[in-house]
N, C-alpha and C positions, 0 to 999 in steps of 0.2 A: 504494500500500500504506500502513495506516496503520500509524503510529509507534508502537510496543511506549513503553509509561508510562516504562520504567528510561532511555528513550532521548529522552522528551519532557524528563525530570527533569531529566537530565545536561548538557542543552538548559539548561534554563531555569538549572540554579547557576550555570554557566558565562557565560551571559550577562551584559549590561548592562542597566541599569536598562531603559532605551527598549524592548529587546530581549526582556525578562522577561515588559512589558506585552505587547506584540504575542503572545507566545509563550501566556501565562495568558489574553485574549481570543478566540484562534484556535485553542483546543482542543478536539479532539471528541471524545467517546466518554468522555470522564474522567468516575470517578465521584466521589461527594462527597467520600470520603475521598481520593483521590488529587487535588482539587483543594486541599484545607485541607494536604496535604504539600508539593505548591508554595510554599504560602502562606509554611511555614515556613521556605522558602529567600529569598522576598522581605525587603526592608529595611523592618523597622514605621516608620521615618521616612518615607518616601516613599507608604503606603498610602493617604492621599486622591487621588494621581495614579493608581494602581490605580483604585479607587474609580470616579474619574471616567470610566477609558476603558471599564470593563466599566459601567456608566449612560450611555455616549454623550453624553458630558456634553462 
């Protein structure tokens, strides 16, 4: 069953940096705006390691 958005969300504040990533690359069905509301929960110091795991980098 997939994950209701309020339950991916709560997922990803709650987490850890590592944790955030894996969570923000392994999401399905989210829309744009529900991806840029994640966003808002990650730490802007750390977004070039975001960056790089959603690039495969």
């Amino acid at each position: 069953m997939e994950k209701k958005f309020e339950d991916v969300k709560e997922e990803f504040i709650n987490a850890s940096l590592d944790e955030k990533i894996k969570i923000y690359t392994s999401a399905q069905g989210l829309t744009v705006d529900q991806f840029k509301e994640l966003l808002s929960y990650y730490p802007i110091k750390h977004l070039d390691r975001l960056e790089a795991a959603v690039n495969g980098i």
